[in-house]
N, C-alpha and C positions, 0 to 999 in steps of 0.2 A: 293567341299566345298569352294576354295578359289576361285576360279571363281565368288561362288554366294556373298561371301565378295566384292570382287572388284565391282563387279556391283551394288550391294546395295551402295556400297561406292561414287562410278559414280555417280549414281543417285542422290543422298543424296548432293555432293558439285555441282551435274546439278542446282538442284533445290535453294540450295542456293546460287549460283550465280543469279538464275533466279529472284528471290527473292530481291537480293540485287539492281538489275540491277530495276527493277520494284521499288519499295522505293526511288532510286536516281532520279529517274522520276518523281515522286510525290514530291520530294522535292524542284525538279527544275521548277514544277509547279507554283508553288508560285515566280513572278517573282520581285515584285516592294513591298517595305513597305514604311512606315512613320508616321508624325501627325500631329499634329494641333490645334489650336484653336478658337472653336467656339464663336465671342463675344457676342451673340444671340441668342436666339431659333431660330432654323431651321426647315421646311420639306425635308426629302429625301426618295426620293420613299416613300415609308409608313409610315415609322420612324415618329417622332417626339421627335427632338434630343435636353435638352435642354445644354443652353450656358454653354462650358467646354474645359477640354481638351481630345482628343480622338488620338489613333492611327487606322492605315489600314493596309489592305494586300489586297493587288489586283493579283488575281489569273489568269491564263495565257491570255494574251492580245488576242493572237492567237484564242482562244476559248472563253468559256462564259463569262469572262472579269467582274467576281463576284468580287465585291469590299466589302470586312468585316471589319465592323467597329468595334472598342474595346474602352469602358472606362474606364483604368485603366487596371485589368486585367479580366472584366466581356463584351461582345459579347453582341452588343448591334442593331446591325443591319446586314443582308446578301443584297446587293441591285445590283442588273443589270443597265447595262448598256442599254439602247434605240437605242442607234447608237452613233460611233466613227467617229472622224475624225484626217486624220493627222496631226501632228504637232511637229515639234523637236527645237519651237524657243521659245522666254519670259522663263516663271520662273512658275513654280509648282503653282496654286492656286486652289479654288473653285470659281465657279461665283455665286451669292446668289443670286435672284429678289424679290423682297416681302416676304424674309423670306424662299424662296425655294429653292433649289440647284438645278440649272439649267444643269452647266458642271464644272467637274473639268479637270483641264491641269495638265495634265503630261509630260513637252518634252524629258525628259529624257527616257522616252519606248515611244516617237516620237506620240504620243496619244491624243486627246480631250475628254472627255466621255461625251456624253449627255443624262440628266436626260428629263422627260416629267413634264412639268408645272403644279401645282395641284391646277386648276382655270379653273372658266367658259369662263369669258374674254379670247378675244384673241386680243394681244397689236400689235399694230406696230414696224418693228426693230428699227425706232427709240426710238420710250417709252421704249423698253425692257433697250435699252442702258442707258436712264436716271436713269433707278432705278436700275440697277446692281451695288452689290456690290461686291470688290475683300478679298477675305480670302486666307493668306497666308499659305503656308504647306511646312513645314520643311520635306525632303527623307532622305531616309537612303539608298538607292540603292536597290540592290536585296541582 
């Protein structure tokens, strides 16, 4: 009978270590936060966000690199990433174009994130440059 105590007992702190171990994982998922504000209506990916102030959480670089948007304390967008590139130098911003979110810079998780353009036109790098606008984003680390 105490044999099957110990072993029910094994198992029992098996499993909540396992448990716990799994949870710290998930938590450390969530790598990058912060916020910002928007002095404009913007598009991003689908969204249509208007001018305010919002935070984020950008969930592991590594992987699907989901960035969720928050206004206030209401979840206002889940948006992907198109393609990254790197980058560990300037200063945390959004690039805007015609009211779109193009990419935002993160160099502190060493990252560019680029969004896809929601237009028929396709600009020249030079035009893109003309009408980009820079939005500043305050981080909070991880």
């Amino acid at each position: 009978m105490n044999a099957i105590r110990r072993f029910t007992l094994l198992r029992f702190l098996g499993l909540a270590l396992l448990a716990t171990c799994f949870n710290a994982g998930l938590a450390s998922a969530q790598v990058y936060q912060g916020k910002f504000t928007l002095p404009f209506q913007a598009r991003w990916g689908q969204a249509t966000l208007p001018a305010g102030d919002y935070s984020f959480t950008l969930d592991s670089v590594r992987t699907s690199c989901t960035l969720r948007l928050y206004r206030g304390k209401n979840g206002v967008a889940m948006i992907l990433a198109q393609a990254q590139d790197k980058n560990n130098t300037g200063r945390a911003e959004l690039t805007v174009e015609q009211g779109t979110v193009r990419a935002f810079t993160i160099p502190e998780v060493g990252r560019v994130f680029q969004y896809a353009p929601h237009r028929s036109k396709h600009l020249t790098a030079t035009e893109e440059r003309e009408i980009a606008e820079m939005v500043p984003v305050i981080t909070t680390g991880k």
